[in-house]
C-alpha positions in Angstrom: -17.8 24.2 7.2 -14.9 26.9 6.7 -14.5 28.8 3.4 -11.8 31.1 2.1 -13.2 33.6 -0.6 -11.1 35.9 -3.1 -12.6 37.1 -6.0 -14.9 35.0 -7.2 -13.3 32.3 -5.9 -15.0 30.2 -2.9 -12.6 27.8 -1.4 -13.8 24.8 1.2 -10.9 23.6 3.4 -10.7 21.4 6.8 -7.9 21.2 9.2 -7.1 19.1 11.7 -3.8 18.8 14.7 -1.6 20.7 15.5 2.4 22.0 14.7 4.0 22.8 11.6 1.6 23.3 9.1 1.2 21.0 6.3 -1.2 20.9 3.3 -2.2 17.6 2.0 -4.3 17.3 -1.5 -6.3 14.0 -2.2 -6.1 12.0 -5.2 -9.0 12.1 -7.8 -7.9 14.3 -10.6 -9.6 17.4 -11.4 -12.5 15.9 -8.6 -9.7 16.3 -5.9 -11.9 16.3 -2.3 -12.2 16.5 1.1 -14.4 13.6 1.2 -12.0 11.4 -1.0 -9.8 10.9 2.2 -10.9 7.7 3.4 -10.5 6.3 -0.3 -6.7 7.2 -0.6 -4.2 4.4 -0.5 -3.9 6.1 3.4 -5.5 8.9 4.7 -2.7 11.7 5.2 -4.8 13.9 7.7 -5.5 10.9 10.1 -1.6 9.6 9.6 -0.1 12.7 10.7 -3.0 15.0 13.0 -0.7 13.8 15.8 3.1 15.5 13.9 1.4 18.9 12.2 -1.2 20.9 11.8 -3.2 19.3 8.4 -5.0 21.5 6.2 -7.1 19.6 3.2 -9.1 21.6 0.4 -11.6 20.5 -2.1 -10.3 21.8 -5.0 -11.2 24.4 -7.5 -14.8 22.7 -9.4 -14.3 19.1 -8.2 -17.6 17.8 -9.1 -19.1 17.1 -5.4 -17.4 19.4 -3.5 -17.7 23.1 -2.4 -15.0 24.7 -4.0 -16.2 26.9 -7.0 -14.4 29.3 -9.2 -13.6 30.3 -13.1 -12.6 27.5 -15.1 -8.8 29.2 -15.9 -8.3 28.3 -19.4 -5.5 30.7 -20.0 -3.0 29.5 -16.8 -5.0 26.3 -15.6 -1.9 24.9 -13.1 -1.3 28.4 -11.9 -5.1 28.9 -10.7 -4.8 25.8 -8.6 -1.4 27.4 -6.8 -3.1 30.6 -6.4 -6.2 28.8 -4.5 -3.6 26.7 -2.3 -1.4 29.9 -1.7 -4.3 31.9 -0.9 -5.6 29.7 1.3 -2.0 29.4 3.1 -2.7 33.7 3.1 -6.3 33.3 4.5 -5.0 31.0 7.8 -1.6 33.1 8.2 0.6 30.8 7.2 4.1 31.5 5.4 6.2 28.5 5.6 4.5 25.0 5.2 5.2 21.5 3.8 2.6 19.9 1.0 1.8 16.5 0.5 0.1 15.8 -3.1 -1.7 12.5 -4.0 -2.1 11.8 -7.7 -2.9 15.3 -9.1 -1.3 16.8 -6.4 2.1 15.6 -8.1 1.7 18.5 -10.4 -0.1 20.7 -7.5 3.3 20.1 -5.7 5.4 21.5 -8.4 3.6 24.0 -9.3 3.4 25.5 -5.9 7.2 25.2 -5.8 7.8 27.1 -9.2 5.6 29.4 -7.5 6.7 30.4 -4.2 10.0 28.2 -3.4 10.7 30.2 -0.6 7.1 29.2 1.3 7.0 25.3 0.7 9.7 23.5 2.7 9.2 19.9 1.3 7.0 18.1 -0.4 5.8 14.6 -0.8 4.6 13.6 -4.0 2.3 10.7 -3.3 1.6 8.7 -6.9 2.0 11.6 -8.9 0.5 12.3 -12.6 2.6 12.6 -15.5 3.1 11.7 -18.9 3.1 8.0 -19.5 4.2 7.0 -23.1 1.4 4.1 -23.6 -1.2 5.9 -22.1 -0.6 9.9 -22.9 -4.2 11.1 -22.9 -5.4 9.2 -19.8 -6.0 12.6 -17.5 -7.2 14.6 -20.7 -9.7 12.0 -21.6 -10.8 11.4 -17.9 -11.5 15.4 -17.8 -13.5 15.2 -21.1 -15.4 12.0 -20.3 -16.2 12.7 -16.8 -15.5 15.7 -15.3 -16.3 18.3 -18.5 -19.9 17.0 -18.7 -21.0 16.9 -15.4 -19.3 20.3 -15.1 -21.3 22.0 -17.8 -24.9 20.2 -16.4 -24.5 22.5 -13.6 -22.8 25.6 -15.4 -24.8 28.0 -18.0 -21.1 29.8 -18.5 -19.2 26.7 -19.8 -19.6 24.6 -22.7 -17.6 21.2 -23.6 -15.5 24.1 -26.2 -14.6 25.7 -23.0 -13.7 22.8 -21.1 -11.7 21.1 -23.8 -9.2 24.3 -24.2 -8.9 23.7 -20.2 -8.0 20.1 -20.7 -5.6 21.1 -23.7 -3.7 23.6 -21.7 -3.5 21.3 -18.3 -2.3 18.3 -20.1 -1.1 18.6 -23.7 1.4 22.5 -23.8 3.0 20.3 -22.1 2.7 16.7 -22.5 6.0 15.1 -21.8 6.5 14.8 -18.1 4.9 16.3 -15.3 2.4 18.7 -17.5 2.8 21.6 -15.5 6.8 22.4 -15.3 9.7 21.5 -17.7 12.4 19.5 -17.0 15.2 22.5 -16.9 13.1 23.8 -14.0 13.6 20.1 -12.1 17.2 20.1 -12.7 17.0 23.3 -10.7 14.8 22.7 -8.2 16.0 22.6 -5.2 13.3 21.9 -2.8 13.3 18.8 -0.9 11.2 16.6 -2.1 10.2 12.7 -1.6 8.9 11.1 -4.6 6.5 7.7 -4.2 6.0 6.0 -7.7 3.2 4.4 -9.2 2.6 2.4 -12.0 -1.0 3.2 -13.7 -2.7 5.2 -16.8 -2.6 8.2 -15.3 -0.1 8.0 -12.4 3.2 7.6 -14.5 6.1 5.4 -13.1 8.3 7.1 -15.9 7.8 10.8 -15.3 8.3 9.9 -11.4 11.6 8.6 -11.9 12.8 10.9 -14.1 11.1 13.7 -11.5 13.8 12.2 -9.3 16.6 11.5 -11.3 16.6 14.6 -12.1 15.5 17.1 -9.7 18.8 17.7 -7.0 16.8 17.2 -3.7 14.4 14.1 -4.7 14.5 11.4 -3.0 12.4 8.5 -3.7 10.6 5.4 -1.4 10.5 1.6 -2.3 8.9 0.5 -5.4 6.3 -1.0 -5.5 4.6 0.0 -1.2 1.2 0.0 -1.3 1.0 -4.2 -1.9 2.6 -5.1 1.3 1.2 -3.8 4.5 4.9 -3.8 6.3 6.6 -2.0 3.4 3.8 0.4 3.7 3.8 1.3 7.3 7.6 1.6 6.5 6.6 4.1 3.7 4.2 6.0 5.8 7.2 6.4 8.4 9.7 7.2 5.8 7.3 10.4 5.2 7.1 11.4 8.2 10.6 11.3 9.4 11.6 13.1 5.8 8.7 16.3 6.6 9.8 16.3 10.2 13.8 15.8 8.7 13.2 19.6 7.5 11.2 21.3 9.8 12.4 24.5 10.8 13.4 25.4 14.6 11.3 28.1 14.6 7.7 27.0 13.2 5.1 29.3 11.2 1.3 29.0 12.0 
């Protein structure tokens, strides 16, 4: 079982294939794992071990998995791109494409903001965001779930803590995508390939506006999960679009 340690951060990852490197983050909010894969409306590092190299991660405290660090209150979104970024650091890696389920919406466009120069496209795979009927789904998942079973196994945090973590994930700022504004999608100009969803957490509205606004979004059919042909079609369509703007010369 690899690690990747800075700090007093311990990071589990798994990677599978081979080629152009690409990092794909399971759904499951803050409990984003390795082991969620097979429970993913498809499993990215099956779908494409055959196109690039995969690299998965469970994330920073996701309850079940082996990745352990500080609970970041202070710069929550930007903890989560330093783990990824690090990682990318720890294998050699420079240039590489990121595939975000759920959570990983957010993860995506983070990582961008971050280091736009390093993440050639990304696929945002029923992203988070704000939804106007349901704007404290991912808070009150994180204080109902995830806070609690956190603290049973942490002496250094208490719901207080974990509570100020929640606040500054999800409500600094609320509209959107949580983790950037909008002026930074309108100049965005990463490649990206947006594929909607319609739930609590996973926010139809902030997805469109994600790509009505952002200059190099593109977005798949809506709805295509339901139908298994307009999903294989899907699954293609991200394929083709990661392999669309893979450089000639490939980093590993």
């Amino acid at each position: 079982m690899p690690f990747y340690s800075k700090g007093d951060v311990r990071i589990h990852y798994e990677e599978v294939g081979s080629g152009f490197p690409l990092l794909a983050t399971p759904g499951g909010g803050l409990n984003s794992l390795v082991s969620n894969w097979p429970g993913q409306v498809f499993n990215a590092m099956e779908e494409f071990k055959n196109d690039f190299r995969c690299i998965t991660m469970d994330q920073r405290n996701a309850i079940g998995g082996e990745s352990t660090g500080p609970v970041q209150v202070n710069d929550p979104w930007g903890a989560f791109a330093d783990d990824q970024l690090g990682l990318m650091d720890h294998l050699g890696i420079q240039e590489f494409f990121f595939i975000g389920y759920c959570i990983g919406g957010p993860f995506a466009l983070k990582l961008i903001e971050r280091a736009p120069e390093r993440v050639l496209a990304a696929v945002l795979c029923q992203p988070v965001g704000h939804a106007s009927r349901t704007p404290d789904s991912m808070y009150d998942s994180g204080h109902d779930v995830w806070g609690p079973e956190l603290c049973a196994g942490r002496t250094d945090l208490t719901m207080e803590i974990v509570d100020q973590y929640l606040h500054n994930l999800y409500r600094v700022q609320p509209d959107f995508v949580y983790c950037v504004s909008r002026d930074f999608a309108r100049s965005c100009q990463t490649p990206m390939l947006v594929m909607p969803d319609d739930t609590p957490s996973h926010s139809y509205e902030a997805a469109v506006d994600l790509v009505a606004l952002a200059p190099k979004a593109e977005v798949t059919a809506y709805p295509w999960k339901e139908s298994a042909d307009v999903k294989a079609q899907t699954i293609n369509q991200v394929r083709d679009f990661l392999r669309a703007h893979q450089p000639a010369t490939t980093s590993r």
